[in-house]
Backbone bond lengths (Angstrom), bond angles and torsions (degrees), N, CA, C in turn:
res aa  C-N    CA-C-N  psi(-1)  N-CA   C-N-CA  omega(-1)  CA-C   N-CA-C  phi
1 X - - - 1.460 - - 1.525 109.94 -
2 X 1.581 113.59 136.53 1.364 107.67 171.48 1.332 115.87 -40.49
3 X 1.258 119.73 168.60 1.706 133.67 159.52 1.551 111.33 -73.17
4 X 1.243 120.17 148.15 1.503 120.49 -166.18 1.670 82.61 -88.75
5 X 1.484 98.91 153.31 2.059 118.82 -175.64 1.036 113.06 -116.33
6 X 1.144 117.26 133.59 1.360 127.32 -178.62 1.613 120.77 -118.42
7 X 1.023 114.09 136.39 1.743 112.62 -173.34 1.329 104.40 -114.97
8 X 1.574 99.06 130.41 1.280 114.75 157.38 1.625 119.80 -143.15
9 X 1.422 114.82 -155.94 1.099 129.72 164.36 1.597 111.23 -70.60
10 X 1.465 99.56 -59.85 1.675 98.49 172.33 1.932 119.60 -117.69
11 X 1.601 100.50 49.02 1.162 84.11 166.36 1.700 111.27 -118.80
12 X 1.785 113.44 81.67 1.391 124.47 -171.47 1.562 81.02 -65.68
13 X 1.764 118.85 -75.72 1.397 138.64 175.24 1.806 108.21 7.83
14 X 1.836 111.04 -67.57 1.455 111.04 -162.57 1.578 100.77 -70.62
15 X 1.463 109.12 -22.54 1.878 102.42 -175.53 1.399 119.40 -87.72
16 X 1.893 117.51 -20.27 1.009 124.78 175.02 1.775 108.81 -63.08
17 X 1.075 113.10 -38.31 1.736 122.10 -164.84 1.642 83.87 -78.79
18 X 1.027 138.09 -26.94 1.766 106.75 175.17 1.207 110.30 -100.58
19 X 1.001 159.49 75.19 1.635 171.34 72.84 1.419 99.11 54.58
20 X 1.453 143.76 -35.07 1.058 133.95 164.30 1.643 128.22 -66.08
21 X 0.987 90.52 -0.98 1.663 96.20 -169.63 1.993 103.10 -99.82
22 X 1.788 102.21 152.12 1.228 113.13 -152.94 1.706 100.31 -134.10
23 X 1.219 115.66 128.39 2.008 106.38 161.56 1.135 107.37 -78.87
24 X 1.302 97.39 157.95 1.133 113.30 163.86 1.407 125.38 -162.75
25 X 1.175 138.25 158.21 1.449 137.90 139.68 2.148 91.22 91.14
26 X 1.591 113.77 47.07 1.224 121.41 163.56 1.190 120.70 -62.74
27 X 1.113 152.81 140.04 1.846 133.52 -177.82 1.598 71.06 -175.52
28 X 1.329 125.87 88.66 1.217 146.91 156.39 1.757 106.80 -93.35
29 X 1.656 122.30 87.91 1.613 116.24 171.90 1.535 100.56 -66.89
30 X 1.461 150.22 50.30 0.987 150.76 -179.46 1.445 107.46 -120.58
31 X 1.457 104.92 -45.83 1.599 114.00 163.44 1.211 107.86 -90.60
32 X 0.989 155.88 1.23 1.108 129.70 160.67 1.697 129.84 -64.40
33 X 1.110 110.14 -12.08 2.081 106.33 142.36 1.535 93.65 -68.37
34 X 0.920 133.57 -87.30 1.173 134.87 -158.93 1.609 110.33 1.41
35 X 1.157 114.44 -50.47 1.497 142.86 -151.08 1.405 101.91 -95.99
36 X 1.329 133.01 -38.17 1.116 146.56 167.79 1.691 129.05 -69.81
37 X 1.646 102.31 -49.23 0.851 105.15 169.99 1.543 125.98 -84.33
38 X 1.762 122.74 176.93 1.068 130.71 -174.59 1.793 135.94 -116.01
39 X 1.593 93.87 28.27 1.455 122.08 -174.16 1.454 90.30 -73.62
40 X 1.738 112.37 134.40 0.999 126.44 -172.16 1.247 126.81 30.85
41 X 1.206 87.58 51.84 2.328 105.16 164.65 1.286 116.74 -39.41
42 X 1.605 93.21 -47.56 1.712 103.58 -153.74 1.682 98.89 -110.40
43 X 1.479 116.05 -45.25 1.242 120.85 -174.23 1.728 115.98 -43.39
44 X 1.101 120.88 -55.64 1.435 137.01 158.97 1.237 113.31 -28.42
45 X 1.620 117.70 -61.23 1.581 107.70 -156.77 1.414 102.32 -79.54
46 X 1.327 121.75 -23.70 1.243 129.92 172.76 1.283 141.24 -77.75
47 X 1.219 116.99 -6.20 1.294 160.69 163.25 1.791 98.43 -74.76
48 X 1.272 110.33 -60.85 1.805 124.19 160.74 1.444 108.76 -18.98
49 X 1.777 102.25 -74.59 1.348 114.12 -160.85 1.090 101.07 -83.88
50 X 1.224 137.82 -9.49 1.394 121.93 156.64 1.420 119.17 -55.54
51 X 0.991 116.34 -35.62 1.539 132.64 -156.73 2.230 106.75 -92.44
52 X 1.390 84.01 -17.38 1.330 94.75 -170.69 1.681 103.65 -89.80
53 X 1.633 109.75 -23.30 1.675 101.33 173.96 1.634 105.33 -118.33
54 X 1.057 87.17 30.39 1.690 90.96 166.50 2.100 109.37 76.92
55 X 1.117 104.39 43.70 1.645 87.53 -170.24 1.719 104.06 -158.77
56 X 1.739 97.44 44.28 1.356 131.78 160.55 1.432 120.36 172.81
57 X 1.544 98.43 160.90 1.953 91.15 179.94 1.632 117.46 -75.69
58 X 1.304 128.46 167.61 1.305 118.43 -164.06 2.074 96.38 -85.00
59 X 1.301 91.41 145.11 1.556 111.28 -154.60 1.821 79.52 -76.55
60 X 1.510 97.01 153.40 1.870 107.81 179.64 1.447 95.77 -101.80
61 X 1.628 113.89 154.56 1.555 103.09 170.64 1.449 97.54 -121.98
62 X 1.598 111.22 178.16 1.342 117.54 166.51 1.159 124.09 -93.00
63 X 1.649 134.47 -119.62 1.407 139.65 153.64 1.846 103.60 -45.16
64 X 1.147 110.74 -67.78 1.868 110.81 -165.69 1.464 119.84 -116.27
65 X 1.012 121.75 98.34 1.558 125.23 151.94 1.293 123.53 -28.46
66 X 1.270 107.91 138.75 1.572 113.65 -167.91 1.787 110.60 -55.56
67 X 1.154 104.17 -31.56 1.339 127.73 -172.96 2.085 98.67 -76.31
68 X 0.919 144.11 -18.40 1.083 156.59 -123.98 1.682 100.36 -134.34
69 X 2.023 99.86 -58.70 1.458 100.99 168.34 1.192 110.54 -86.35
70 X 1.633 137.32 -15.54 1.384 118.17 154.55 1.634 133.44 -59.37
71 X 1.516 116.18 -21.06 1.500 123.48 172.14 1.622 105.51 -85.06
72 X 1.427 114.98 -13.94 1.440 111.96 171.82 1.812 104.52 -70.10
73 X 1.446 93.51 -49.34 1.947 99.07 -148.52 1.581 90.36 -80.23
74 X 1.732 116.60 -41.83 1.789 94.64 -157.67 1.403 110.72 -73.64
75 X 1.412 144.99 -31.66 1.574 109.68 158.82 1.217 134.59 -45.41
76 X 1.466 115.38 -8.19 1.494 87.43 166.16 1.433 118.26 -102.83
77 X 1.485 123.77 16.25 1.267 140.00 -169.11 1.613 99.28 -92.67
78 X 1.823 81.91 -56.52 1.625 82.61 174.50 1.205 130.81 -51.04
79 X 1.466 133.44 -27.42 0.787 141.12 -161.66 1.311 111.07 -82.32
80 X 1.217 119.97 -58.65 1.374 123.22 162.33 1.493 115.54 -40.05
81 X 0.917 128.80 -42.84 1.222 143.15 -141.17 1.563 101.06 -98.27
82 X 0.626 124.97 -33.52 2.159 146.52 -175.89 1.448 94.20 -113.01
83 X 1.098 133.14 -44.06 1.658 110.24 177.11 1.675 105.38 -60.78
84 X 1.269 97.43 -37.62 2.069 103.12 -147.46 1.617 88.24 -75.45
85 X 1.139 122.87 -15.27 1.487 106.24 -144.48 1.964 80.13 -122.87
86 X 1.788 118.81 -9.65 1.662 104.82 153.25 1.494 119.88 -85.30
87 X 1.483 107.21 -30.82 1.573 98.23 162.01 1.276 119.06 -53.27
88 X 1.327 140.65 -36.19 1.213 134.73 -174.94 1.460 113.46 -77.05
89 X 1.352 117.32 -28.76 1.368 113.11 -179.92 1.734 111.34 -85.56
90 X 1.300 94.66 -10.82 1.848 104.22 -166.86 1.767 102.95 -93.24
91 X 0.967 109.19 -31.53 1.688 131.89 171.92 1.511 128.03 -97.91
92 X 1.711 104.90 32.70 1.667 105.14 -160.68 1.309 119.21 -70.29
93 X 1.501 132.09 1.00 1.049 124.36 163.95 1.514 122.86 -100.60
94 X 0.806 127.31 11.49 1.957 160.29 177.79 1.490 90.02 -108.76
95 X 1.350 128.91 -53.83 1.615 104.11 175.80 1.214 132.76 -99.98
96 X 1.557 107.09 -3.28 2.233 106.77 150.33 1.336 112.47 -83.47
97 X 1.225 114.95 -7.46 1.554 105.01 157.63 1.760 127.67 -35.02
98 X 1.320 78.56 -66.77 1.966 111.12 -169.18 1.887 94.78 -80.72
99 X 1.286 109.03 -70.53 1.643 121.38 -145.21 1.570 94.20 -94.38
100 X 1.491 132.10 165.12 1.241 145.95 -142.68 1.923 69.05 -127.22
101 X 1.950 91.57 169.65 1.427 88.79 -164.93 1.303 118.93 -121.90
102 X 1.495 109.29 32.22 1.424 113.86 146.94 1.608 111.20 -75.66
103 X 1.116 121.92 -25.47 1.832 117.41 -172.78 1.580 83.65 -50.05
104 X 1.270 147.74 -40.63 1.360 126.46 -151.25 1.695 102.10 -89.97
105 X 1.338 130.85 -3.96 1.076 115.95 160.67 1.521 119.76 -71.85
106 X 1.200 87.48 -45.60 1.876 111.37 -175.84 1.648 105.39 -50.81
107 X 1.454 119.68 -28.08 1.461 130.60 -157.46 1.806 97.51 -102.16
108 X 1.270 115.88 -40.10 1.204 107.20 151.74 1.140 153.53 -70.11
109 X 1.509 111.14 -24.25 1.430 121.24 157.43 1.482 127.77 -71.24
110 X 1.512 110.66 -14.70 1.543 117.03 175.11 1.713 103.95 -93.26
111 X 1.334 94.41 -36.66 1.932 96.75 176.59 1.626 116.14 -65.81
112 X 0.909 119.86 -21.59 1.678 134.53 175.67 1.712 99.39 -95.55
113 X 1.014 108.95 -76.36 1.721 116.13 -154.79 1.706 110.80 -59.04
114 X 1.755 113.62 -32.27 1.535 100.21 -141.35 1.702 99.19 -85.80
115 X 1.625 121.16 -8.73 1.356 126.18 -152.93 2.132 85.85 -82.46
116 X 1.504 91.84 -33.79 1.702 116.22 -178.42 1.391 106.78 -23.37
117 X 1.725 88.92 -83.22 1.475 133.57 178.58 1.451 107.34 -33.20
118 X 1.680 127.32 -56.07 0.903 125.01 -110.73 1.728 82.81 -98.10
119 X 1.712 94.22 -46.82 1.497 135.00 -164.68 2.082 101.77 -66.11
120 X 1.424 113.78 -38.51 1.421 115.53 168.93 1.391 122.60 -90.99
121 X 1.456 110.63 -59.92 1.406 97.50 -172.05 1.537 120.21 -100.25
122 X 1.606 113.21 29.24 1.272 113.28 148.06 1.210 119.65 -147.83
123 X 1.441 154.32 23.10 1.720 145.69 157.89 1.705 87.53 -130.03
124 X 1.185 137.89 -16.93 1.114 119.74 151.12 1.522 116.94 -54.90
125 X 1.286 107.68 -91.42 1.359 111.83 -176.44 1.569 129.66 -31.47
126 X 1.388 83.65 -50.11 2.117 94.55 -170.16 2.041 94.71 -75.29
127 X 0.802 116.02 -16.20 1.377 111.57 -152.71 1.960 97.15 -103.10
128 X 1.260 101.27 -49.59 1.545 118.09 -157.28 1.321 101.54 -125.28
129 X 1.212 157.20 -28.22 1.582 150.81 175.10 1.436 129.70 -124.82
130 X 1.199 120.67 6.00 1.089 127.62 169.69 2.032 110.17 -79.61
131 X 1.530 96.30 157.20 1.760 78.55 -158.07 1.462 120.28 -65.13
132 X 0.845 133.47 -16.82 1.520 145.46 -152.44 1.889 97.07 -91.12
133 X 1.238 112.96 -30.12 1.765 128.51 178.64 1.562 106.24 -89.85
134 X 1.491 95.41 -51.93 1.845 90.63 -157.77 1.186 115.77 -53.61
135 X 1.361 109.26 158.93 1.871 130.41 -9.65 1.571 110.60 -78.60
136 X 1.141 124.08 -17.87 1.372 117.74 178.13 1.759 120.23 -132.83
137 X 1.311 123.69 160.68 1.282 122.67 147.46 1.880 125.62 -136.64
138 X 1.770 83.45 113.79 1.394 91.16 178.87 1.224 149.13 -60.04
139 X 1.357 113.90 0.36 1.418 138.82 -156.69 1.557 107.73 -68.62
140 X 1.455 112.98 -52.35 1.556 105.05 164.81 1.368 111.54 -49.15
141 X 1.337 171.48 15.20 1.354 174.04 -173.00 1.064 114.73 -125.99
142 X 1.483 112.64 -46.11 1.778 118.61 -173.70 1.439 108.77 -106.17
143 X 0.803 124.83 -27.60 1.766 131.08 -173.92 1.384 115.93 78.26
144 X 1.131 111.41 -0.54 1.505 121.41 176.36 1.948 108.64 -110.83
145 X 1.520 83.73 164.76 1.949 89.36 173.93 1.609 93.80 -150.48
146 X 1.220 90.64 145.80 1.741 91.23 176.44 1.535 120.88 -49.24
147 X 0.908 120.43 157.73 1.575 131.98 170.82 1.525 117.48 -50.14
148 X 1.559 112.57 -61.56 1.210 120.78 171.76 2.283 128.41 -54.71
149 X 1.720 85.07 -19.10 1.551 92.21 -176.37 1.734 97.91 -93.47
150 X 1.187 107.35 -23.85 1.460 101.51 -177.33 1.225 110.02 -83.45
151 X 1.640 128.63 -22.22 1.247 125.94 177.04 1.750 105.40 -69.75
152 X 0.800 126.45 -38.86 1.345 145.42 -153.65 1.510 119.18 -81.67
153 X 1.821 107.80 -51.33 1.515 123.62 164.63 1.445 119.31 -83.06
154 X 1.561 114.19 -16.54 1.556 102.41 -165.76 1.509 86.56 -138.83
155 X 1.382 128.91 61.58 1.243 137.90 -160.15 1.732 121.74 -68.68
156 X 1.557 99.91 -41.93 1.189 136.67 154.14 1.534 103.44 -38.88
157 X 1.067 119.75 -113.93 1.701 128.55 160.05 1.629 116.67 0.25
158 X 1.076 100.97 -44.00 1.772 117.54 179.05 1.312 103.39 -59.60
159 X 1.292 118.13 -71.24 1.460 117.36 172.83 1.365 138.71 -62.62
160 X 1.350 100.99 -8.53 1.457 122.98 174.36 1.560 111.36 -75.81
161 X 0.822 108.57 -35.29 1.828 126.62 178.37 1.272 115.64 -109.14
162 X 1.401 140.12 -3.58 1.170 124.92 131.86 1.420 122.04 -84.02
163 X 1.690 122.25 -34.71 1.380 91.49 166.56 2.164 133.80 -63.93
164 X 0.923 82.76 -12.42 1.693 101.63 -176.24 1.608 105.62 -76.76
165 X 1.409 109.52 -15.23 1.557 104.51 -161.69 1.369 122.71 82.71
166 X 1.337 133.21 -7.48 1.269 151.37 -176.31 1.734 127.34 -48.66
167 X 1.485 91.74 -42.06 1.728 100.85 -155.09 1.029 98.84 -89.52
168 X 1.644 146.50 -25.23 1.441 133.22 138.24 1.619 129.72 3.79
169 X 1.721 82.96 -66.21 1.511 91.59 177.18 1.491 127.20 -68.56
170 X 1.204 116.09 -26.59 1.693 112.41 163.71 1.762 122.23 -95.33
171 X 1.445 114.98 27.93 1.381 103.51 -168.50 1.738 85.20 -93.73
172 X 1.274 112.93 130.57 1.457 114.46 167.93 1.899 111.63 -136.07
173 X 1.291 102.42 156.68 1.877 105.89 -172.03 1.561 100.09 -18.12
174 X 1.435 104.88 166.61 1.689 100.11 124.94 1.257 144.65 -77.79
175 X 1.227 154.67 151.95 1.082 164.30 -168.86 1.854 105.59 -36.08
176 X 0.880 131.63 146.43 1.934 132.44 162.39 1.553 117.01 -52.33
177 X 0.846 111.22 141.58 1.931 105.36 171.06 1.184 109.40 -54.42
178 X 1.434 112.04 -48.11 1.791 104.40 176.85 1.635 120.47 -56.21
179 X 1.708 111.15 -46.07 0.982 122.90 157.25 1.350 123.56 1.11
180 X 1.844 93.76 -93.15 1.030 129.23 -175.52 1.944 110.27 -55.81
181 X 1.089 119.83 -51.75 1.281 129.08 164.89 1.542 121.88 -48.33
182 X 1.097 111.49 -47.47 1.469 100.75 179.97 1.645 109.47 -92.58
183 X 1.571 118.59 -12.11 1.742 102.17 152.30 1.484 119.36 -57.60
184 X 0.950 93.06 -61.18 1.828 105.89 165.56 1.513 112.47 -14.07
185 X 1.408 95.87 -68.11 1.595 94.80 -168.65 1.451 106.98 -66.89
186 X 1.233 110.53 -54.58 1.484 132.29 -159.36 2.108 89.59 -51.54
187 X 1.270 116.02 -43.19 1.713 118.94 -171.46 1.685 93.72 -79.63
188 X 1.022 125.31 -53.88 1.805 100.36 -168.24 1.346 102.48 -62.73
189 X 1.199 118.88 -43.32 1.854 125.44 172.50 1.726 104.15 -24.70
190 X 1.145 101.21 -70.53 1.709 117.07 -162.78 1.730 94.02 -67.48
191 X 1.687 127.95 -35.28 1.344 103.75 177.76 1.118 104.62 -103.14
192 X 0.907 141.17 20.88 1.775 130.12 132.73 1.376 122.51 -64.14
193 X 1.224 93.44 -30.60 1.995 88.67 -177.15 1.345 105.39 -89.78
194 X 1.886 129.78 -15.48 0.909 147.18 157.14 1.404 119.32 -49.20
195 X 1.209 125.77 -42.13 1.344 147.64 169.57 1.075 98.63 -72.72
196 X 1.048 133.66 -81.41 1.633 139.53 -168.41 1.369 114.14 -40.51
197 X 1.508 105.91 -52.60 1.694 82.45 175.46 1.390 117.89 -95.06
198 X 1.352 115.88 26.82 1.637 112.07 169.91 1.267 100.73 -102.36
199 X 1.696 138.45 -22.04 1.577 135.27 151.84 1.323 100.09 -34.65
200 X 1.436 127.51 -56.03 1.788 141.08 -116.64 1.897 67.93 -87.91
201 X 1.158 123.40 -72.05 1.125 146.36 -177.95 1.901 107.29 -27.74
202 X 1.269 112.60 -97.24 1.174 110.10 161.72 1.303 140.58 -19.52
203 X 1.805 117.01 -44.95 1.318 128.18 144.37 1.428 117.55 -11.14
204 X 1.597 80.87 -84.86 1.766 107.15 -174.48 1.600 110.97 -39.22
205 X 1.260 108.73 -47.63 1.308 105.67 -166.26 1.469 118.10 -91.12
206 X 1.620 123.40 0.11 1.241 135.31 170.49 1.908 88.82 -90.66
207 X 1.096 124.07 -40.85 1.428 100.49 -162.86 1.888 100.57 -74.85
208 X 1.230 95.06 -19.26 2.114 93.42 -166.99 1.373 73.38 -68.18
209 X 1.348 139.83 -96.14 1.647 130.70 -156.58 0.948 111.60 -37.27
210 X 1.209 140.76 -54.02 1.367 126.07 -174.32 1.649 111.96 -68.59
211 X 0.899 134.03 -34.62 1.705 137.82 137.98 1.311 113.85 -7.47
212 X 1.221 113.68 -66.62 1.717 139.79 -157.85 1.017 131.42 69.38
């Protein structure tokens, strides 16, 4: 049987010794500005790369990682951004009307490249390959994350809910072996085909340049 838990201000100690235990089910409307707003946009990520060549301590977060409100906000950037720029390529004589006709290079390189960009070197990486994740993170599947990753990434938040008495209330099992196994599969599945069609992608767009 687990060890009975105790919450405090300083009892990291009684939660570290159960390693089986998982959060879950946060829905704090307190952060939700948090998430919205744009206080320390920049300060944060940079604070990151400090931390990434050794020439600061690693920055604590609260409810959302910068990385976290960027997978919130850029689909809808993208969206705009890859729709506006296929209407223009889908409607090209409606858009040499108005626009000079480099915009249609510019409209193709964002309509091809930005889903690329968006899809590798940021909810890939921050989400699924960076070291602390890789190769995967199951958390979209289970709704839970271990105890120790939540203390660790949302450090801020951590202490916020143990000093409050709070984090009691969301400590739940870990996930089932089957559970856990068939996220597993079901997530390398989806980033293989994730991969695959960003090759399929890249292809394409090494052979149009090399075309000319």
């Amino acid at each position: 049987m687990p060890e009975a838990r105790q919450v405090g201000v300083d009892q990291d100690e009684s939660h570290e010794k159960d390693e089986a235990q998982h959060v879950h089910g946060i829905h704090d409307p307190d952060t939700t500005e948090e998430l919205y707003g744009c206080g320390k946009a920049l300060q944060v990520p940079l604070a990151m790369f400090k931390w990434f060549f050794g020439l600061g301590p690693r920055p604590v977060f609260d409810r959302w990682t910068y990385w976290q409100k960027f997978d919130y906000w850029a689909p809808f950037a993208a969206v705009i951004v890859i729709g506006t720029c296929g209407l223009m390529l889908w409607a090209p004589n409606v858009t040499a009307a108005f626009l000079p006709g480099w915009v249609f290079n510019v409209a193709t390189i964002f309509h091809g490249e930005l889903a690329v960009l968006l899809l590798v070197t940021v909810h890939f990486f921050n989400n699924h390959f960076r070291p602390d994740k890789f190769p995967l993170d199951i958390v979209m599947f289970t709704g839970s994350m271990p105890l120790e990753d939540f203390k660790r990434e949302h450090r801020v938040e951590y202490n916020r809910l143990v000093a409050t008495g709070e984090l009691e209330n969301h400590l739940v099992d870990a996930p089932s072996q089957p559970m856990t196994l068939g996220s597993k599969a079901l997530g390398f599945t989806l980033i293989a085909f994730g991969l695959l069609l960003m090759a399929l992608v890249l292809i394409g767009i090494f052979r149009s340049v090399a075309g000319g």
